[in-house]
C-alpha positions in Angstrom: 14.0 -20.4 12.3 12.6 -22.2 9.2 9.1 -21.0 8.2 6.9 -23.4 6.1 3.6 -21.3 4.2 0.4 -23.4 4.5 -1.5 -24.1 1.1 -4.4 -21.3 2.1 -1.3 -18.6 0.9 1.3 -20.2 -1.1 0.7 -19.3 -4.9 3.2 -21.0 -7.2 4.9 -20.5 -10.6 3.7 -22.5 -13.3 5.8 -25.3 -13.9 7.1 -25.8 -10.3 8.0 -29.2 -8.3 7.6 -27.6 -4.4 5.2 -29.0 -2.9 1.8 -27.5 -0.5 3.0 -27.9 2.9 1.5 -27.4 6.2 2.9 -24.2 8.8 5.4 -26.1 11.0 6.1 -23.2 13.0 8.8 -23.6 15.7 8.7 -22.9 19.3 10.7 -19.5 19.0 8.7 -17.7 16.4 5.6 -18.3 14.4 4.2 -17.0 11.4 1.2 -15.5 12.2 -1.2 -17.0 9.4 -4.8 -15.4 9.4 -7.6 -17.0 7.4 -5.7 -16.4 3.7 -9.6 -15.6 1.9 -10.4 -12.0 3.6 -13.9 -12.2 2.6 -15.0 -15.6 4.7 -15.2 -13.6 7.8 -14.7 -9.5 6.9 -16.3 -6.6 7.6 -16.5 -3.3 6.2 -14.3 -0.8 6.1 -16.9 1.7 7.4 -17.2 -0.8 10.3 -13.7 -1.0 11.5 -13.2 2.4 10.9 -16.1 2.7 13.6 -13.8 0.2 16.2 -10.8 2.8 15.8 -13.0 5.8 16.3 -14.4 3.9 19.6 -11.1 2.9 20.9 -9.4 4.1 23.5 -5.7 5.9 23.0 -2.9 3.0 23.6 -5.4 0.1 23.1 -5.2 -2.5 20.9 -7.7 -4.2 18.0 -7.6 -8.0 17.8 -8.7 -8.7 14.6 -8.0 -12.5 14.7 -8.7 -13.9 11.3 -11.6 -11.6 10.1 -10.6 -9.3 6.8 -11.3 -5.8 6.5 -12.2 -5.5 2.7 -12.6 -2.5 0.8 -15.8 -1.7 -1.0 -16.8 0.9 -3.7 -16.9 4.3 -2.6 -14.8 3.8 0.8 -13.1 6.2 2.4 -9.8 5.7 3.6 -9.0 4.4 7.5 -7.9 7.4 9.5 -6.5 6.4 13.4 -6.8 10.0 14.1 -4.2 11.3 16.6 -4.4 8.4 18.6 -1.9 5.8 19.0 -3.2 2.3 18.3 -2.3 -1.4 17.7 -3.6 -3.7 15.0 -3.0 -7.4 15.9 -4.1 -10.2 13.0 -6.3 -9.6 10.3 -6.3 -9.1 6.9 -6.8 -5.9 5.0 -7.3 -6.0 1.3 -8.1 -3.4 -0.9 -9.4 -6.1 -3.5 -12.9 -6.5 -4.0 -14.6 -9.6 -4.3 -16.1 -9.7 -8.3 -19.5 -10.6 -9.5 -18.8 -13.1 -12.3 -20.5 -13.8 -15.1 -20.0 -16.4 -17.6 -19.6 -15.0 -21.1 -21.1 -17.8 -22.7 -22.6 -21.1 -20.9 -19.8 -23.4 -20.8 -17.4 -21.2 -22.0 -15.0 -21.0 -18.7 -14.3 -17.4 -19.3 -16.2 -15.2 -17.0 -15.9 -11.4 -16.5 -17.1 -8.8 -13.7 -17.2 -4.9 -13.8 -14.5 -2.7 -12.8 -15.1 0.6 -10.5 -13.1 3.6 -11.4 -11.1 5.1 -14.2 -9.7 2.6 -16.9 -7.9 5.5 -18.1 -4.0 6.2 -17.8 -1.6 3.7 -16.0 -3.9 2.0 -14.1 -3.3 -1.8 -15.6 -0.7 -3.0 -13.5 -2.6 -4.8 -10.9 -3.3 -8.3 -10.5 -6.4 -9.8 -10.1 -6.3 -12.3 -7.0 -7.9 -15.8 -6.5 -6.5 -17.5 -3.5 -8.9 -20.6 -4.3 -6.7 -21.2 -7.5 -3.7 -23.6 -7.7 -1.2 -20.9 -9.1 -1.5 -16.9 -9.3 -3.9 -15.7 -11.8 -1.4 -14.5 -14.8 -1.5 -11.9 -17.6 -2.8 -12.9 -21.1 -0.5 -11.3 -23.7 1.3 -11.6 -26.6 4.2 -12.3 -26.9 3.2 -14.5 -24.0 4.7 -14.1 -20.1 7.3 -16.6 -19.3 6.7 -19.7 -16.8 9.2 -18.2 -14.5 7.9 -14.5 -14.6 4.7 -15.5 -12.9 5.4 -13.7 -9.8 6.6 -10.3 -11.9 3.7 -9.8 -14.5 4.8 -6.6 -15.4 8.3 -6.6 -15.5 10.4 -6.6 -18.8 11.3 -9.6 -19.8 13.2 -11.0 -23.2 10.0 -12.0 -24.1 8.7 -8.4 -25.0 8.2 -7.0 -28.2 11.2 -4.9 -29.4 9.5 -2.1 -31.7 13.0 0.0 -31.7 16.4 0.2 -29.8 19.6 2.3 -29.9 21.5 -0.3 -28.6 21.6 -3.4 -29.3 20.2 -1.6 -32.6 16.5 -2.8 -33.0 14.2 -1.5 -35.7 10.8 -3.4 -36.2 8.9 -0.3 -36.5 8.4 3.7 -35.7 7.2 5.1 -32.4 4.9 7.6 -33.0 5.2 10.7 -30.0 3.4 13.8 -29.3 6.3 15.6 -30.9 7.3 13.4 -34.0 8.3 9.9 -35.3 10.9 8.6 -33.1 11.8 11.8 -31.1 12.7 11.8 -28.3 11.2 13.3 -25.3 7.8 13.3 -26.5 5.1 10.9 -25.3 4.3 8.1 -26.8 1.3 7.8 -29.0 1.6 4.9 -31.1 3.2 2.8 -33.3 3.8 1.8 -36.6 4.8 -2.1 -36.5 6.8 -3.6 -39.4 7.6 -6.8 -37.9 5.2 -9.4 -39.1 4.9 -11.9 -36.2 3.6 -8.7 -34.6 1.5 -7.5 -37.2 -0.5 -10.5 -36.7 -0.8 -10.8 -33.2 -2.0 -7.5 -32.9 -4.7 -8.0 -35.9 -5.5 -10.8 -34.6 -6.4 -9.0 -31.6 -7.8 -6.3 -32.8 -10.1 -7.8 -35.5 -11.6 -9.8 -32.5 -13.6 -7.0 -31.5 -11.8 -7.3 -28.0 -10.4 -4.0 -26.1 -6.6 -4.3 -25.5 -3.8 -2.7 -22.8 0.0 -1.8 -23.9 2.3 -2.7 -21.0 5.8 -0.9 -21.9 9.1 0.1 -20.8 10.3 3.7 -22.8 11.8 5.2 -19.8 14.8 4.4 -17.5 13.1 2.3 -14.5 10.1 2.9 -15.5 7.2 0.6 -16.9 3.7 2.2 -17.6 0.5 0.2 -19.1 -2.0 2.5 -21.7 -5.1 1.4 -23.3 -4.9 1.0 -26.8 -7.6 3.3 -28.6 -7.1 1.9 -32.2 -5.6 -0.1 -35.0 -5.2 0.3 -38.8 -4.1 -2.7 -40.7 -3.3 -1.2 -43.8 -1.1 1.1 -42.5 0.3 -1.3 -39.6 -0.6 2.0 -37.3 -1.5 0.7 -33.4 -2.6 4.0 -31.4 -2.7 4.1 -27.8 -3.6 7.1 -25.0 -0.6 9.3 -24.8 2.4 7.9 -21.7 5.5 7.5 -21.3 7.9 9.9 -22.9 10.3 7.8 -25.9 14.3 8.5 -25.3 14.8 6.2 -28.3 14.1 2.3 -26.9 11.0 0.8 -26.8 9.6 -2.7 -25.8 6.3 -3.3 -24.9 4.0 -6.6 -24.7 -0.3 -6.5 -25.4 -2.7 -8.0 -23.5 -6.4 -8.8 -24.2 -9.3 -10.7 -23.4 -9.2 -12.4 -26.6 -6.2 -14.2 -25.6 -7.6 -15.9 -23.1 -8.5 -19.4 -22.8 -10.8 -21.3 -20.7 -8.9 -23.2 -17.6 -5.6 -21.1 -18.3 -6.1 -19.3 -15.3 -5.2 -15.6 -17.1 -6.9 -12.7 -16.7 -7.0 -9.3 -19.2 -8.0 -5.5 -18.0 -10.5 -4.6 -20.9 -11.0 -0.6 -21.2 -13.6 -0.2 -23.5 -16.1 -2.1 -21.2 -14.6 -1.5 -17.7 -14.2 -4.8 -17.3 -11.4 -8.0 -16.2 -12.2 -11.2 -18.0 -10.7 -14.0 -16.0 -10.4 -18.4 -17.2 -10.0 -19.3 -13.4 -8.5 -23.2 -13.9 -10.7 -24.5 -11.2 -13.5 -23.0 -13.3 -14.6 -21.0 -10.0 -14.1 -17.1 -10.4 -16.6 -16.9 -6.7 -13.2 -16.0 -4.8 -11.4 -13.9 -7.3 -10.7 -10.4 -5.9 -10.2 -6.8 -7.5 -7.7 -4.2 -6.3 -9.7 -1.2 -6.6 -8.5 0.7 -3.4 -5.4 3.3 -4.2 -5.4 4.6 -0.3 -6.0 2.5 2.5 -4.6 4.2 5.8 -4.3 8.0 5.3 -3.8 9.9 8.8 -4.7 13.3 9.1 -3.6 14.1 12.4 -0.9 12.1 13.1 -0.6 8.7 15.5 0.7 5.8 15.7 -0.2 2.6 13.8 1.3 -0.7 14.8 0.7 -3.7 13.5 1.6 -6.9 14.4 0.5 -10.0 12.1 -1.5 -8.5 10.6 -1.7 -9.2 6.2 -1.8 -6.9 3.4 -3.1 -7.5 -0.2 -4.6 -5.5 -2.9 -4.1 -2.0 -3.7 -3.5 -0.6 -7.5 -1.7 3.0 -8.0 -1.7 5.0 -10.9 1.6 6.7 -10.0 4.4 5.8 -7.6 3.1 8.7 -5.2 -0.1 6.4 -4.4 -1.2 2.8 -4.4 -0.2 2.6 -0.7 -1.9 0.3 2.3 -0.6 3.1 4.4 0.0 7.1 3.2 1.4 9.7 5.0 0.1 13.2 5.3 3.7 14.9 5.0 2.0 17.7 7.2 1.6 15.5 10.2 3.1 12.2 9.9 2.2 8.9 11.3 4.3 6.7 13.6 4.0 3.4 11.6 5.3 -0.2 12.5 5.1 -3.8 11.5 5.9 -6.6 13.3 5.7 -10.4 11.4 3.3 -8.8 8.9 2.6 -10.1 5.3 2.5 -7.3 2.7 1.4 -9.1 -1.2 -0.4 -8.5 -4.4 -0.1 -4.9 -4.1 1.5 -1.4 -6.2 3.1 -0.3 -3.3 3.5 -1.0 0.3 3.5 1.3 3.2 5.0 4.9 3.7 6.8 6.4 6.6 7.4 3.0 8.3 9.8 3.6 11.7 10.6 0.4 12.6 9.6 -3.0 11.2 10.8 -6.5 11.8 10.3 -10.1 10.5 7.8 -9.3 7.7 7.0 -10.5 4.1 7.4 -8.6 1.1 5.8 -10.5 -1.7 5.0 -9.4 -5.5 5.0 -6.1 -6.0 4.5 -3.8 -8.5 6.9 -0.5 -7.1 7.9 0.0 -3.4 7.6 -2.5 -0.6 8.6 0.7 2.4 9.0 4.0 1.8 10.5 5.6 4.9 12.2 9.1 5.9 15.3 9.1 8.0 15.7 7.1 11.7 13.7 4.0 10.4 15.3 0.7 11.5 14.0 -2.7 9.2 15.6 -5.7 10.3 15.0 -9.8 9.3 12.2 -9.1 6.4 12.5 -11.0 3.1 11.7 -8.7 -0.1 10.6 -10.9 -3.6 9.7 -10.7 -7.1 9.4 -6.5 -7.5 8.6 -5.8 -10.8 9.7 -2.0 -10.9 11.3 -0.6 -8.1 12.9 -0.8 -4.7 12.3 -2.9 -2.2 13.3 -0.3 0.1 13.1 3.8 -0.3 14.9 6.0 2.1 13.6 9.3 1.1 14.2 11.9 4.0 12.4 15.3 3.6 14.3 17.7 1.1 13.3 21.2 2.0 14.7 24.3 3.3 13.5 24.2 6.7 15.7 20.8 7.5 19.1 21.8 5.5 20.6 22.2 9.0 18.7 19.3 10.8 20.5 16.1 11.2 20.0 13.4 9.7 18.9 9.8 12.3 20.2 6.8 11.6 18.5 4.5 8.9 19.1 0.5 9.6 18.5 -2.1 6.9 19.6 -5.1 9.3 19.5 -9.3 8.4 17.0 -9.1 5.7 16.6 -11.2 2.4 16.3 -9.7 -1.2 15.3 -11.8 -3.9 14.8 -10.0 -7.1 15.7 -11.3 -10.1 13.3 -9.3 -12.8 12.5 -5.9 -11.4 13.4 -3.4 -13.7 15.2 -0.3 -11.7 16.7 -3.3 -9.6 17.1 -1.8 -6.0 17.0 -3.3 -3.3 17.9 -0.7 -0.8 17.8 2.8 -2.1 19.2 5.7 0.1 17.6 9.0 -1.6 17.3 12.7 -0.4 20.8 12.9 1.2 19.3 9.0 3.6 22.5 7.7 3.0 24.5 10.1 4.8 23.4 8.4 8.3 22.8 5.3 7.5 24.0 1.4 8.5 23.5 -1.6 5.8 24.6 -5.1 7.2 23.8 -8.3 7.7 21.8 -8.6 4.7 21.7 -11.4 1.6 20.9 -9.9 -1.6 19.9 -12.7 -4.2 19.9 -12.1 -8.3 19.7 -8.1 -7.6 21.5 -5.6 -9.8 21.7 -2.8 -7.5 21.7 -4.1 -4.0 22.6 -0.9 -2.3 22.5 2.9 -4.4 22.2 6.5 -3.1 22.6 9.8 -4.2 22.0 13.2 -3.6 18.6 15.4 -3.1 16.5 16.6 -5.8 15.7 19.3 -3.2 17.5 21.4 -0.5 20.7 19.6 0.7 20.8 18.1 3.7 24.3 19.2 5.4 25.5 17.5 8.5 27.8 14.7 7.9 27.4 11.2 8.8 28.7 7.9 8.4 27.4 5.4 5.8 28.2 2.1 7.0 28.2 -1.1 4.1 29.2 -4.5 6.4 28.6 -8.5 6.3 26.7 -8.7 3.6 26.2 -11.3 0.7 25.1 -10.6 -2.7 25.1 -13.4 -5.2 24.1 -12.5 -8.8 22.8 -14.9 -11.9 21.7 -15.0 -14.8 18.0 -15.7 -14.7 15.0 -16.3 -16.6 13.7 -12.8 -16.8 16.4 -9.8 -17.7 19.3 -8.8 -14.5 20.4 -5.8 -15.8 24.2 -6.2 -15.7 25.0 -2.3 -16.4 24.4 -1.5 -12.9 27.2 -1.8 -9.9 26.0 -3.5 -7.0 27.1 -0.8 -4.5 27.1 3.0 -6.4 26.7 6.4 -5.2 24.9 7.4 -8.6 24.7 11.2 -8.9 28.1 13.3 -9.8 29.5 15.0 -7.0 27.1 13.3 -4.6 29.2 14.8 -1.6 30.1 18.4 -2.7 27.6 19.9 0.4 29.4 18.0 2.6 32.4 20.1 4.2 35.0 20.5 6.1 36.2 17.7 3.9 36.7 14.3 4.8 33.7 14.9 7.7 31.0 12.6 5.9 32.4 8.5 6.2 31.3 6.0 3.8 32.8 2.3 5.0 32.6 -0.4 3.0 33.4 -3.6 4.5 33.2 -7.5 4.9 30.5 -7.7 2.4 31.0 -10.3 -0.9 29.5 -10.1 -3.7 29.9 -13.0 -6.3 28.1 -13.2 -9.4 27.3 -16.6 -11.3 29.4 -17.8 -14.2 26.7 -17.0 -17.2 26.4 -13.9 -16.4 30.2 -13.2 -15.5 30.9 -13.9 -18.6 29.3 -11.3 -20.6 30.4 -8.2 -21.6 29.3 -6.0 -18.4 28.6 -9.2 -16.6 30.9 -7.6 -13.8 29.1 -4.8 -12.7 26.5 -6.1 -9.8 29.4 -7.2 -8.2 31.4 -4.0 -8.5 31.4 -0.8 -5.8 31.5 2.0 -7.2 32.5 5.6 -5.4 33.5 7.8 -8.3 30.9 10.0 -8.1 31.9 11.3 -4.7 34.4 14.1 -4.2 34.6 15.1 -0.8 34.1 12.1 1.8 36.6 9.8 3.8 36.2 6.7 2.2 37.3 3.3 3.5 36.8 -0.3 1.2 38.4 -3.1 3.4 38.2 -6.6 3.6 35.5 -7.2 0.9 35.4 -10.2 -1.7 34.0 -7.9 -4.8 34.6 -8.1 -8.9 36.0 -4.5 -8.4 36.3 -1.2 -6.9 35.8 2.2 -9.0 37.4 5.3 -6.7 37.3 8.9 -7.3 39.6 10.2 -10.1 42.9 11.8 -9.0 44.6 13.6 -8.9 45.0 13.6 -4.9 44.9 17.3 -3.6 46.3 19.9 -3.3 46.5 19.9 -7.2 43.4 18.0 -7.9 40.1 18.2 -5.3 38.7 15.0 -5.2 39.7 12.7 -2.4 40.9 8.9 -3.0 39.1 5.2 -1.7 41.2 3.7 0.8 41.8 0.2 0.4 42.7 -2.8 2.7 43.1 -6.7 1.6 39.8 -6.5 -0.6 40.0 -9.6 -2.8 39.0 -8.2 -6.2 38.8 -11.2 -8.5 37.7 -9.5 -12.3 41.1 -9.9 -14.5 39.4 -7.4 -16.9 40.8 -4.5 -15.2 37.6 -1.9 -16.4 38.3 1.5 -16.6 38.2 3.4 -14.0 38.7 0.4 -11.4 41.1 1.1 -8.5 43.7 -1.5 -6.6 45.3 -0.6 -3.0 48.4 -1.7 -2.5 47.7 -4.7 -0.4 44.7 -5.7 -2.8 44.9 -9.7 -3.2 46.2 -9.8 -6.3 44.0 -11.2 -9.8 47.5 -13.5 -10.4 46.1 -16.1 -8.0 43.7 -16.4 -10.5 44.0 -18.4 -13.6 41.6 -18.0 -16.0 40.1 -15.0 -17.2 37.0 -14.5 -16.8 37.9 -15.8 -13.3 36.1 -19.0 -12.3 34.5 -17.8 -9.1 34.8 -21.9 -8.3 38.4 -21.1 -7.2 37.2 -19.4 -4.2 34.1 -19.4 -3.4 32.4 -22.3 -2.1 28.7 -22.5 -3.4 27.8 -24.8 -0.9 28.4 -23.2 2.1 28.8 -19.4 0.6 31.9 -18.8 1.8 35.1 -17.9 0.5 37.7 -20.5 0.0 41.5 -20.2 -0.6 43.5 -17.3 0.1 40.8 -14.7 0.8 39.7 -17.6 3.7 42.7 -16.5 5.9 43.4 -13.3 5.0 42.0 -11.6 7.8 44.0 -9.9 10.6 43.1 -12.2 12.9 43.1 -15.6 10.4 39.7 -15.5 9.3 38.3 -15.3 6.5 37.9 -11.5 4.6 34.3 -11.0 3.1 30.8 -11.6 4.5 30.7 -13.8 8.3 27.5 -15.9 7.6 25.3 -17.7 10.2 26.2 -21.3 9.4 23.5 -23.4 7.9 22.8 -20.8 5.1 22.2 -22.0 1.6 21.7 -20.6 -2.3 18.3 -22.5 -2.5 16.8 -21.1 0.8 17.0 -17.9 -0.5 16.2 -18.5 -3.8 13.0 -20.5 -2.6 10.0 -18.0 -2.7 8.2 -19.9 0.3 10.4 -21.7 2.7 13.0 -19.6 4.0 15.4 -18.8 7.1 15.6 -15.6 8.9 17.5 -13.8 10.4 19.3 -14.9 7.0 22.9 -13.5 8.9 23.6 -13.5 12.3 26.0 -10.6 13.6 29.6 -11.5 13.7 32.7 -10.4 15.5 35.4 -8.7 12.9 39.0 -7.6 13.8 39.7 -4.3 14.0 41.5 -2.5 10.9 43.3 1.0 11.9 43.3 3.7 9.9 47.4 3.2 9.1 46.6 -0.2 7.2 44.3 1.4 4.6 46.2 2.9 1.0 44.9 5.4 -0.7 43.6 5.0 -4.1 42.3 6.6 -7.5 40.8 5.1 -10.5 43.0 3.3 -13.1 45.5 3.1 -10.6 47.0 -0.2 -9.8 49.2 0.0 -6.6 49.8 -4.1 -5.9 
């Protein structure tokens, strides 16, 4: 089913060739597009909040085209304890701005900003869908044409001010506890490199208030206002933020930067106020996000939506910023059907079930759900911080015993090539001990699938975590993929210790391939998104069959009784990296790395970029003749998925796989080779 966006919602990169195409929906499904501009037919949110309160329980609101826009002041929608359904719409928690010139003829208008310009509340962006491309951050050092759709993600364009490793030192970071110590939050900076120097007295001399977006913490960006500069001392002070653990790289934005027709915005703190150069020269339709909570139920219910559109919320931590957020005291039943979530912090919380819906710019989650949710065909892009998906189950005493439902992440796309933590499906809070991931295509990700233990109570009954038919292709691209990440990891130490008798909790790993492109394969960790890694587990019946992958890291021997941890099994997984990594494992039926000739391997000699399957060998290795790895849908291709706005979905269709007894698999530790 091939979906073509119409020009009223496709924003494009600077820079690119596609083209503004009309919806050519087919006969079997249709994209259900409302209006795109929320405010040419909206009401308040006061006034739909008066349609819920007036409808009966079960019914449904057709919304058609109209927009439900937030205003000022607004509380947040609450369905009560009814059960309702949302068809069409558009809610946005953007505001429509009142603009005004800052000089006749200059181009650059601004508008006032409700709220607190305080803390991390800069990562929004403003939205104009009148404009030709996505309005885009003004800083210094400037965003990259191909970062348009990730305005706060680290790129190589940031300004490193001091690293461990690579060793970087262009300045000091000043912290609440010292120069460059670590663990205190960050204050300032003293800046010896004199490119940046200038830029930022440049800036600063202007007169014009300034923002600090900056990445300090693992996974984590925050944005700061800047409260002062000294240029004889090179001393740049902002509000206290992040805490300093000995990296820093940030990037400054301001008003000042701007110029008229470039289409960039800046947040300016000292005035509340965004400055925007639309390049039409028409801010009338630019929008706000001012709204942090859009849904909050008190009592329950049941939303569902069905194409219904999303846009516009800012958050000032990842616990808010949500179109919809759960009271944890009496959750909400919450479902999407062919829904378009955009523009946003985060997404929606304690989603159930959700199907064939858009996930589109980012800042931090697109779902958040607890355990028993089931997601199938969505398409997930351009995330600048976190995952596209959260598992999160509750952690607390009263559910130790309680098991856990199965999660399903089924046939969905995941096209992330800058966000900064990298996840695309993240099993937290013991999720991952019932859970099924397959069918899924997971595009220029670092970490496609991770989980790990609770920060809370454990959750204790066993489960099966099932890993099947999926594709994950990783490049190089023009933002940062952070190659120091496996592509399949339990990431906690002794992630499985609650789990007993041992060898109760399953974790199956099979028919997926992951294959990584050659620039980044050949650098020095270039391996790693490609890799499953299991070493952190102790307890748990593992079994790795039948997957095309750069490697396998087991548990570390050795076996019991005289050691504790128990071993990967392995069956006919091609595992192509000649490196041999420490810690990597190989079962005794393995396909061997001498089929391969060079080293790194040339991933040309079997896989087949064309049609994404594997070639060679690994083609027939199967039980039953076919090939080992990922079973695509045919028709499938690198540049669907990579294309922001015309895409295929279900990406993979379900496939039939022989069956591989337990007698087949061999056990295996790390560093053991048993070919």
């Amino acid at each position: 089913m091939r979906i073509e966006y119409n020009s009223a919602a496709v924003k494009l990169a600077k820079g690119s060739d596609q083209s503004v195409v009309a919806r050519i929906p087919d006969a079997a499904w249709q994209w259900p597009w409302n209006a795109g501009d929320p405010l040419a037919d909206s009401m308040s949110f006061a006034t739909f909040q008066g349609l819920m309160d007036a409808a009966d329980d079960g019914s449904e609101i057709d919304l058609g085209t109209q927009g439900v826009v937030y205003q000022d002041g607004d509380a947040s929608l609450d369905v009560g304890s009814k059960s309702l359904t949302i068809r069409g719409g558009h809610f946005t928690g953007a505001r429509e701005g009142s603009w005004t010139e800052t000089a006749e003829g200059s181009g650059i208008f601004w508008s006032s900003v409700n709220g607190s310009m305080s803390g991390d509340v800069f990562r929004r962006v403003l939205i104009d869908p009148s404009q030709s491309q996505i309005p885009t951050l003004a800083c210094w050092p400037p965003l990259p044409d191909d970062m348009i759709n990730e305005q706060f993600a680290r790129n190589d364009n940031w300004f490193i001010i001091r690293s461990a490793s690579p060793v970087v030192d262009n300045g000091d970071v000043l912290t609440t506890t010292g120069t460059n110590s670590n663990g205190g939050k960050i204050t300032g900076f003293i800046i010896d490199d004199t490119a940046a120097q200038t830029a930022v007295n440049d800036i600063m001399s202007s007169g014009a208030s300034a923002v600090v977006y900056l990445w300090a913490g693992a996974n984590r960006i925050k944005s700061t206002k800047v409260t002062g500069w000294d240029n004889s001392t090179k001393q740049l002070d902002v509000e206290e933020t992040q805490e300093f653990y000995g990296y820093c790289h940030w990037v400054i934005s301001s008003s000042d930067l701007i110029q008229a027709g470039s289409g960039d915005y800046a947040w300016s703190p000292a005035d509340s106020r965004v400055y925007y150069a639309p390049i039409n020269g028409d801010p009338s339709k630019a929008r706000i996000p001012e709204c942090v909570e859009m849904f909050y139920n008190s009592s329950g219910g049941s939303l569902n939506f069905v194409n219904t559109e999303f846009s516009g919320t800012f958050g000032t931590n990842q616990g808010n910023g949500f179109f919809v957020k759960q009271n944890f005291a009496n959750l909400c039943n919450v479902t999407l059907d062919t829904c378009y979530v955009h523009d946003a912090f985060n997404g929606v919380q304690g989603v159930t079930s959700e199907t064939s819906s858009l996930f589109d710019r980012m800042v931090t989650y697109g779902v958040t759900v607890f355990d028993g949710a089931q997601i199938s065909d969505c398409h997930f892009q351009y995330f600048s911080e976190s995952s596209a998906i959260l598992c999160s189950p509750f952690a607390t005493s009263e559910y130790v015993s309680v098991p856990l439902s199965e999660v399903v992440v089924d046939g969905c796309v995941f096209y992330l090539p800058n966000c900064l933590h990298g996840g695309a499906v993240t099993l937290y809070e013991n999720g991952w001990q019932n859970a099924t991931v397959r069918n899924n295509v997971f595009v220029d990700v670092s970490r496609s699938i991770q989980w790990q233990h609770s920060n809370g109570d454990e959750r204790e009954t066993p489960g099966v975590l099932t890993i099947t038919n999926n594709l994950a292709i990783i490049g190089k691209t023009p933002g940062t993929v952070d190659a120091s990440q496996n592509g399949i990891a339990a990431n906690r130490t002794d992630v499985d210790a609650h789990l007993l008798p041992v060898e109760s909790q399953e974790v199956v790993i099979s028919w997926n391939t992951f294959v990584i492109e050659d620039e980044l394969f050949s650098t020095s960790l270039g391996f790693r998104p490609g890799t499953v890694s299991l070493y952190n587990h102790i307890t748990s019946d593992m079994k790795v069959y039948c997957n095309a992958l750069s490697g396998v890291a087991p548990p570390t021997g050795p076996p019991p009784p005289s050691g504790t941890n128990q071993p990967s099994k392995h069956y006919k997984n091609l595992l192509y990296n000649k490196s041999k990594p420490s810690g990597s494992g190989y079962g005794a039926t393995d396909i061997a790395d001498a089929d391969f000739s060079t080293s790194p391997v040339d991933q040309d000699y079997f896989f087949d970029w064309d049609t994404l399957s594997l070639t060679g060998t690994a083609a027939t290795a199967a039980p039953d003749g076919g090939t080992i790895g990922c079973r695509l849908r045919p028709g499938l291709t690198l540049a669907q998925c990579r294309n922001s706005y015309v895409w295929q979905m279900p990406a993979i269709g379900a496939a039939s796989f022989p069956t591989i007894s337990d007698g087949s698999l061999s056990n295996v530790y790390a560093n053991e080779d048993n070919r």
